[in-house]
N, C-alpha and C positions, 0 to 999 in steps of 0.2 A: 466575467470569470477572471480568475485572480492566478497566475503562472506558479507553480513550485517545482522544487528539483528533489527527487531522490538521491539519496547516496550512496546508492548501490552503482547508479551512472561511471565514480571513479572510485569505486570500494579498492579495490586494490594496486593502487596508486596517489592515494591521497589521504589525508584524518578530517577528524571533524572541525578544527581549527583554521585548517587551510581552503576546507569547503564553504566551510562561515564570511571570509574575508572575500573568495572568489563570485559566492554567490550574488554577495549584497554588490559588489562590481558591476557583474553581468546583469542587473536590474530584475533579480526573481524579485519574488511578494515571498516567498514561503522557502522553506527546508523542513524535507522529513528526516528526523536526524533516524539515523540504525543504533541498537542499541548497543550493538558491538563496539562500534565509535566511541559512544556516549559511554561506555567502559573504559576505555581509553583514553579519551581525553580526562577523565574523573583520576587517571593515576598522577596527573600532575596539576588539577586544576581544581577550584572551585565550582558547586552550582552557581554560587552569586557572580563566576567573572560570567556565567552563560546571561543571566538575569542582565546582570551591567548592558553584554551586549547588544541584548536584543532590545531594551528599553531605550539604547540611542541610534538603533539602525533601523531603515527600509525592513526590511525582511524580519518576517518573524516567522515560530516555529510550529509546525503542522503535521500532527499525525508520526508519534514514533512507530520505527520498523522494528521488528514483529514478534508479537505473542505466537508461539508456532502449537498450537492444540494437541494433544494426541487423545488415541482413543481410551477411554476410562479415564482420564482425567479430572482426578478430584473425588474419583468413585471411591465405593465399599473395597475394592481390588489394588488402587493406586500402588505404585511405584515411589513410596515415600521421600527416595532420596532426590528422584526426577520430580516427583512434585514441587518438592522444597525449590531446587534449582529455579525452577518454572516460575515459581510463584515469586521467587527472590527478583526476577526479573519484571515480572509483572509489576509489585510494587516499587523497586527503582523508576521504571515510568511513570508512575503514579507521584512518588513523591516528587523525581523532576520535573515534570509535570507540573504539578500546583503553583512552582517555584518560579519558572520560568514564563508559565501563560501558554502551556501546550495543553492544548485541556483534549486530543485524538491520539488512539492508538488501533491499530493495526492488528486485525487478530486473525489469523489464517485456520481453519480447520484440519481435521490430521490427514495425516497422507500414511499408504502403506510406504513400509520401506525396501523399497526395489526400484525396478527399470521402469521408467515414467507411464510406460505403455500397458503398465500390468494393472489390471482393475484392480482395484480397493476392494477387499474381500469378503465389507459387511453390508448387509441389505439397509437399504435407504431408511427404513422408520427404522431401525435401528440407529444407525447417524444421525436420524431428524434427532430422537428422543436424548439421544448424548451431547450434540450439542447445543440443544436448548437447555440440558441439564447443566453443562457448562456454563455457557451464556449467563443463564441465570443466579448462579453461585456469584461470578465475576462481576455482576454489571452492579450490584451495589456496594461494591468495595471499590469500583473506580470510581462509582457517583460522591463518594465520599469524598474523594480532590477533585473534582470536576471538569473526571475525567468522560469521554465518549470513546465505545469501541465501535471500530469499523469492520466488520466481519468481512472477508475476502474470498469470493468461491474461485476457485482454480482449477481449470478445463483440464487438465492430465487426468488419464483413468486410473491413476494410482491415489489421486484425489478424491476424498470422501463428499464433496459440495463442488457440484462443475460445474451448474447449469446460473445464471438468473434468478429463475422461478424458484427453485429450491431453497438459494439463498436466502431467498425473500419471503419466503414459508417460514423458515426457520428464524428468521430475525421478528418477524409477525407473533409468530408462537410466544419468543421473548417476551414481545409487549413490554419495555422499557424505553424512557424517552430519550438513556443515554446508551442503547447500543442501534446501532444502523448498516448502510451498506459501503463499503470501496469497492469501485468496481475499474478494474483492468483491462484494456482493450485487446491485450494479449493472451491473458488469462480466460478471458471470457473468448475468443477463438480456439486458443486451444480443443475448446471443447467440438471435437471434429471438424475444425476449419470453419467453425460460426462466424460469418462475418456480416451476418446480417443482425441488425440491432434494436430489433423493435421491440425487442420484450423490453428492454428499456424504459418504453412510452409505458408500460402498465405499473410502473414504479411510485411511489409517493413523494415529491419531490423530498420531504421535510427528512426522508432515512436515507438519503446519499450523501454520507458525511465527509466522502475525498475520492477524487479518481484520479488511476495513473493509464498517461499516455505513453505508448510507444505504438511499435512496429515492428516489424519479424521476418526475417529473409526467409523464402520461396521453399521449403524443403519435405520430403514426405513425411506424414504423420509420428509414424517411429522416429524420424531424428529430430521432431520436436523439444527444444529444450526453449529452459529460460538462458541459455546463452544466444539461442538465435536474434532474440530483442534489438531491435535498431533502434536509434532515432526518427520519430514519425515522419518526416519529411521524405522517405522512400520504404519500401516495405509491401506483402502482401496484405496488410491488417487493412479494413476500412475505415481511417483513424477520419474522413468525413460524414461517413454517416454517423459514426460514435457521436458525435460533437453535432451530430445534426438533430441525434436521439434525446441526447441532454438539453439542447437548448428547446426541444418541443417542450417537457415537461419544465420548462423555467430556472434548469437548475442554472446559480450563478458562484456556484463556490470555486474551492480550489482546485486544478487540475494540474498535476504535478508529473513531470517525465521521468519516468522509471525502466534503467535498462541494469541487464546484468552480462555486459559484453567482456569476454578477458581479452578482446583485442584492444578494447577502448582502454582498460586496466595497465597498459602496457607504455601509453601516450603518458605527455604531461597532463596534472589535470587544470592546469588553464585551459588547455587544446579542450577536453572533454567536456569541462563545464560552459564555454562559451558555446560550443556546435550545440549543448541539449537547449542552452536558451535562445540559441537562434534559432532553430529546426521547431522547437516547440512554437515559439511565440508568431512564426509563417505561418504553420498551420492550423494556430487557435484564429490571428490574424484572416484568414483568410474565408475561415467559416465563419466571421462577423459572432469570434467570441470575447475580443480584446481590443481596446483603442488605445490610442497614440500610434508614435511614429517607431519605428525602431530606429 
């Protein structure tokens, strides 16, 4: 398996320039750029200085962060002006993308808008049927720069897609050779402190197109956030049998740590970015998913 870093790790404390220079440092393989960044940096920069870079460095780019879905998207009903937005963003991936040799994106399912704890309000074959409708609009518009979406289910009950299996119906249904699975160790607990990981093992290895590693401090189900996220190397998550799930089924892709801590946001992000690749690369190390030495 091949190490990457999110960038949500120092989202707010660092840009994408600074994460580029510290990553290829710390010895990743990979960066998932955010696309918030990747706005960001485009106010003063070229795609081609990204091109330049990655064509003479270690690290290359993996999986931008994120398509965010909502419900009716793209429907008879849409929200024109939110679509446009959406879709504006969709295609900047796409075209940076092509440009650069990111050919993964990240596409999360809708969420109700409220307290994480509050169920999603519409009945499941209703979500399957929407986001397969989705799915399906999307997936030959990014096959056209060759792009892959990585659909993301996310354990919150405000989340329309918690489970695995769901996911994994839903991307099924798609039947496309360019949309597949990301799957989250956090996310996939979320979903009522699941830390047991064998649905995993019924997976296809060829539709796990990225996963992100972390870990999650001890807290009751309502204070569940994605700010809880640590660094795998301590945490209530099973970030060994995760890794123990994946390597049954063969997978050898990229496994990337993704946290969204504002304590970490707060550090320098030298400090941030060297801890995710040591803590990461210990406990890929140590489940016999990574060689060399540190």
């Amino acid at each position: 398996m091949k190490i990457g870093y999110n960038e949500a790790c120092a989202l707010g404390c660092s840009s994408l320039i600074k994460d580029l220079e510290l990553c290829e440092k710390a010895g990743f393989d990979y960066i998932e750029i955010r696309l918030d960044m990747l706005t960001e940096y485009m106010e003063s920069h070229r795609v081609d200085e990204l091109k330049s870079f990655f064509a003479s460095s270690h690290i290359k780019p993996h999986a931008f962060n994120a398509i965010y879905l909502y419900e009716g998207f793209l429907g008879v009903n849409d929200d024109k002006k939110r679509a446009t937005f959406l879709l504006s963003e969709f295609l900047l991936a796409c075209h940076v993308g092509e440009i650069i040799g990111d050919h993964d994106m990240i596409v999360v399912p809708p969420f109700f808008d409220g307290p994480n704890y509050i169920p999603y309000p519409s009945q499941e074959d209703e979500v399957f049927d929407d986001c397969v409708r989705m799915l399906k609009k999307l997936a030959p518009i990014a096959n056209d720069y060759g792009i892959r979406m990585s659909f993301e289910l996310v354990g919150f009950p405000r989340s329309s897609v918690r489970s695995i299996e769901f996911a994994n119906r839903i991307v099924s249904a798609v039947d496309a050779d360019n949309v597949g699975l990301v799957l989250d160790a956090y996310n996939i607990y979320l979903n009522k402190g699941q830390n047991d990981f064998d649905e995993i093992r019924k997976l296809p290895t060829d539709k796990i197109f990225s996963i992100h590693m972390n870990s999650a401090d001890d807290v009751p189900e309502r204070e569940r956030g994605q700010d809880k996220r640590c660094f795998p190397n301590k945490g209530v998550v099973d970030v060994d049998g995760f890794l123990s799930a994946l390597k049954s089924i063969g997978y050898e892709g990229m496994v990337s740590i993704e946290t969204f801590r504002p304590s970490h946001w707060e550090k320098e992000p030298e400090w941030v970015i060297e801890n995710a690749f040591n803590t990461t690369y210990e406990v890929m190390k140590r489940n016999g998913c990574i060689g060399g030495i540190l």
